[in-house]
N, C-alpha and C positions, 0 to 999 in steps of 0.2 A: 743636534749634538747628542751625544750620550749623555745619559742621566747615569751618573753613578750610584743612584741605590737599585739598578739591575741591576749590578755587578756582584757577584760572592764575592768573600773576603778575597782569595785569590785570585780572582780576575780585576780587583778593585786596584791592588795592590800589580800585578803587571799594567794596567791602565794609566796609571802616576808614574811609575818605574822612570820611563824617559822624559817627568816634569818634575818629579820632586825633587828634591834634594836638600839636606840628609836623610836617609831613610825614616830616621825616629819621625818626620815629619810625616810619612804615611803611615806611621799610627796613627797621630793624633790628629790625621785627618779622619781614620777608621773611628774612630773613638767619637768623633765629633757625630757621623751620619749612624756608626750603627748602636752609639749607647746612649745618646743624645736627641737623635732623629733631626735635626735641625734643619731648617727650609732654604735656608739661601748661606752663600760663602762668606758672607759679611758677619755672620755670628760666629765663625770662626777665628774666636779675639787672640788665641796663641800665633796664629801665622804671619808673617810679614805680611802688609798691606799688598808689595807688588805677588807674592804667590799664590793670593785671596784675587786678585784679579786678573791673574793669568788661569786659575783655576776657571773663573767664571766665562773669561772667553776659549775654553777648549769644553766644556761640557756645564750639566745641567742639572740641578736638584730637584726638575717638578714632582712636584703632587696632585693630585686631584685636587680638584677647586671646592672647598665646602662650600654649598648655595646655601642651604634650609638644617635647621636642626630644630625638633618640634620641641611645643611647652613638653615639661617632663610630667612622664605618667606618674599617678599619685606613688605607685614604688619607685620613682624615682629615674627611671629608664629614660630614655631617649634617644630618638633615631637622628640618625645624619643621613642626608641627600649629597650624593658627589657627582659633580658634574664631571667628566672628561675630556681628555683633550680634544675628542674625535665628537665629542656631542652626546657620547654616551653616559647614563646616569645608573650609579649604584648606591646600597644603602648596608650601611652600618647599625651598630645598637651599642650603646654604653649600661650597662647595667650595674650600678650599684647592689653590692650581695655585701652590710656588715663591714666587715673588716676587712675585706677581697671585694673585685671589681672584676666584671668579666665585661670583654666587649667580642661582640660577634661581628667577625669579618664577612667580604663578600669576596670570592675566586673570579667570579665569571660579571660581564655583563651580561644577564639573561639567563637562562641554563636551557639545556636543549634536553635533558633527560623527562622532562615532561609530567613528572611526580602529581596525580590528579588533585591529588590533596595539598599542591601548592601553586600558591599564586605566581611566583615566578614564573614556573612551567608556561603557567596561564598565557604569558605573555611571550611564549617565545624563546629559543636559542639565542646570545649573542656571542660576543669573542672574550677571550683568554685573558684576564686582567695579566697587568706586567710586575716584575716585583716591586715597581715602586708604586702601583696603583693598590697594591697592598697594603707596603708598608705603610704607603700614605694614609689612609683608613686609621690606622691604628698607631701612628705617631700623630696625629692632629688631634682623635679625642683621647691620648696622654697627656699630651702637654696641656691639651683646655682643662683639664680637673687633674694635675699638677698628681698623677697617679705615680707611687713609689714602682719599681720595678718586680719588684720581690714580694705585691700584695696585688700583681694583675692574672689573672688568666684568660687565654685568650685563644677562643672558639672559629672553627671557617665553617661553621653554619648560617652563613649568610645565601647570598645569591650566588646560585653555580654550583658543582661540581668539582671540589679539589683536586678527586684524579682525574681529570679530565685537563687538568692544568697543570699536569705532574712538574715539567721543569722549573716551571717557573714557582711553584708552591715551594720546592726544596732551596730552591735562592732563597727564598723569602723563608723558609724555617733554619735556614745557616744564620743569616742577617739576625732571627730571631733570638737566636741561642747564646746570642753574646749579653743579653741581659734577662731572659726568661729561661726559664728550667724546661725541659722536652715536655714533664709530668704534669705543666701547668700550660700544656698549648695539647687543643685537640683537633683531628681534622675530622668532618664528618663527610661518611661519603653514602652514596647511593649499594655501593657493592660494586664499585669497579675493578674486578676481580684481580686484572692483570698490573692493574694499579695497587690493590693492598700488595699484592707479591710484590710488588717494587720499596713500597714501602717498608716493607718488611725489611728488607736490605742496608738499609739507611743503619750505619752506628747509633745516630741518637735519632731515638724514634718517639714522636709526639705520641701521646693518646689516639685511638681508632676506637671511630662511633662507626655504627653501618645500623644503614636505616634498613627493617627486617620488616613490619609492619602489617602483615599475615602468615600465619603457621604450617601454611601451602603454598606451591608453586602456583596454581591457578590462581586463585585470589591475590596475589602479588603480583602478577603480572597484571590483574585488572588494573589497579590504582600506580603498579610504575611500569609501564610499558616496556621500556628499557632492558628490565629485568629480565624479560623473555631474552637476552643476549648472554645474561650472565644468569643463569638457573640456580634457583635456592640451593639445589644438596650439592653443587658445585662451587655456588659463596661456602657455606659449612663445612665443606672440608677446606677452603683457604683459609677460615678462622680460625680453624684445629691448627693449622700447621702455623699459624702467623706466633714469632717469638715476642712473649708477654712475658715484663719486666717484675721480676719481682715486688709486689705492693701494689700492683697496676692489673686492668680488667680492660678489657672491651666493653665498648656499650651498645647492647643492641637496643637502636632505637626502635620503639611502638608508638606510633599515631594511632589512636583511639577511637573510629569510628562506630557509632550507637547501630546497633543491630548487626551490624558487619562482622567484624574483627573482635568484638568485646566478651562474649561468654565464659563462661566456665571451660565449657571445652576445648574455645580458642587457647585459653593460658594452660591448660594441660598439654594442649600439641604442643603450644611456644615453647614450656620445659622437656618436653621430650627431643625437638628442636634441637636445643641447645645442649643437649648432654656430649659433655667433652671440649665444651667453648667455655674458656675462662672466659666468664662476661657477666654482665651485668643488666638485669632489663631495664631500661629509662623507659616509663609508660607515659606518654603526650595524651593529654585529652585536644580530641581537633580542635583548633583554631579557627572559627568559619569567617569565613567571606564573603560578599555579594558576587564574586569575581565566578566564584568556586562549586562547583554541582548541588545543586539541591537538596539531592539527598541526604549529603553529606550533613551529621549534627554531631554535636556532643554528646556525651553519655551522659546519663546522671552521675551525681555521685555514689549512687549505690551501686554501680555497676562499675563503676570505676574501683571502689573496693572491694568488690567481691572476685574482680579480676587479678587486682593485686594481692587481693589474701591467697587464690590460689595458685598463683605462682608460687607465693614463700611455701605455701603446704608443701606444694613439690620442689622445695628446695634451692629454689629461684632470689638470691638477690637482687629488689628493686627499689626503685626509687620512680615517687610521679613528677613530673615538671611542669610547677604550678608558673605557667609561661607570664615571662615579667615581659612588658609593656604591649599588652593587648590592648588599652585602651587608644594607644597610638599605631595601632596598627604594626607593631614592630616585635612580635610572638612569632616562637616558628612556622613556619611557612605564610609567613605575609610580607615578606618582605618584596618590593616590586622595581623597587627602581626609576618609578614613575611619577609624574603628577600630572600628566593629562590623564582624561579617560581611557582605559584599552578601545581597542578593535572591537566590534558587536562580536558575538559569537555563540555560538547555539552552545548551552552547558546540558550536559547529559542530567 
């Protein structure tokens, strides 16, 4: 049956067209799924009992099935494990921030962009989450900590590739925008080129992260493969031309690799880089894993300072992201979607 939280508002709305009746009733059946989020046709207490169950035998509300959600890291964080319907597992993060709550979504089961410095990669490509294996994600841990609307923000740096999911991401940022602000929803992508250009397009347009994370083409291509398809001075000029909202930045994300990527000289190119991209540098100190290459360390914190001092020398607005729930495994790029062991596998 169809799951009506795939459906955009308009297509939700010709989908009832030949069962509702009066129309004011496909509102507040819109109002139920997309302000509400609610899981099954029975908590829709305004509808007549018989159109709550003629709903339920023409289509279908699932969500992903929460299995696991870990003790919370001492900041508070927590991951959720979701099974699916096909067998496949993905993973979310609730992060308490103060006053504001951010939860990171997952796009994909798996991601096939291969990113060296993440453990998804690690494990593989899988398929295109749907929009309601989305929304599900993020209406299951709203309603568990009873999160206002108007004090969430809500990230798809989880597992996957957003452009890489492009229709189905935009279903799911329609669905979004009828209770979250565009300004308070970001998508982060790898640099899929043909994907920001689309994005771009979109009336109301989320936040745009793009993970940058060397100040060269070569060195980028080492740690994201991928990238050799979409070339640094050719991501650069789709950030120049990408239309940035009054009040609003891009954020080029930097994973912080110790000896690699971290110098003085590396934040001198990144500013030069960037000259002409309304943006912002977001600096990640790596996240390691046992999954994850060897070499691969953290920087100290002097080098993670002396990186971010010289960016601002040159003019660079940054900020570092002191990653919430490392302790559980749920910081950027750890997220796996797993609980068995991976596959053995020789790490460079």
């Amino acid at each position: 049956m169809q799951n009506l939280y795939d459906l955009s508002s308009s297509e939700l709305e010709s989908a009832l067209a030949g069962l509702v009746s009066p129309p004011f009733r496909i509102r507040q059946i819109e109002e139920w799924l997309h302000v509400r989020g609610v899981a099954s046709f029975d908590e829709m207490s305004n509808l007549p009992k018989e159109l709550r169950a003629s709903l339920a035998g023409n289509f279908t509300l699932a969500f992903p099935e929460n299995i696991e959600v870990t003790t919370p890291a001492p900041d508070g964080s927590r991951k959720y494990l979701f099974k699916l319907a096909d067998g496949n597992r993905i993973e979310a993060v609730y992060m308490p921030m103060g006053e504001r709550t951010s939860v990171c979504l997952s796009s994909q089961a798996g991601c096939a962009v291969g990113c060296t410095f993440c453990v998804t990669g690690f494990f593989g490509a899988g398929r295109n989450l749907t929009p309601a294996e989305m929304l599900g994600q993020l209406f299951t841990i709203r309603r568990e900590h009873s999160i206002p609307s108007e004090m969430l923000n809500v990230v798809f740096m989880g597992m996957g590739e957003p452009l890489l999911n492009f229709d189905h991401l935009v279903t799911t940022l329609d669905i979004m925008s009828k209770t979250i602000a565009p300004k308070r929803i970001t998508v982060s992508t790898s640099g899929i080129i043909p994907g920001i250009d689309a994005l771009a397009k979109l009336e109301h347009r989320p936040n745009l992260a793009v993970s940058i994370n060397a100040p060269d083409r070569k060195r980028r291509e080492e740690i994201m493969p991928i990238t050799s398809k979409y070339p640094l001075d050719e991501l650069i000029a789709s950030l120049k031309r990408y239309p940035v909202e009054k009040g609003r930045e891009i954020t080029a994300e930097y994973v912080l690799l110790a000896g690699y990527n971290d110098s003085h000289d590396d934040a001198v190119a990144l500013a030069r880089l960037l000259r002409g991209v309304k943006a912002k540098v977001n600096a990640i100190p790596f996240n390691p894993d046992p999954n994850l290459p060897a070499w691969m360390k953290r920087p100290q914190d002097a080098a993670i300072d002396r990186f971010v001092n010289t960016l601002v020398k040159n003019g660079v607005r940054v900020t570092v992201r002191r990653s919430k729930g490392n302790e559980i495994a749920a910081a950027c790029g750890q997220l796996r979607g797993k609980t068995e062991p991976p596959p053995r596998r020789r790490r460079a």
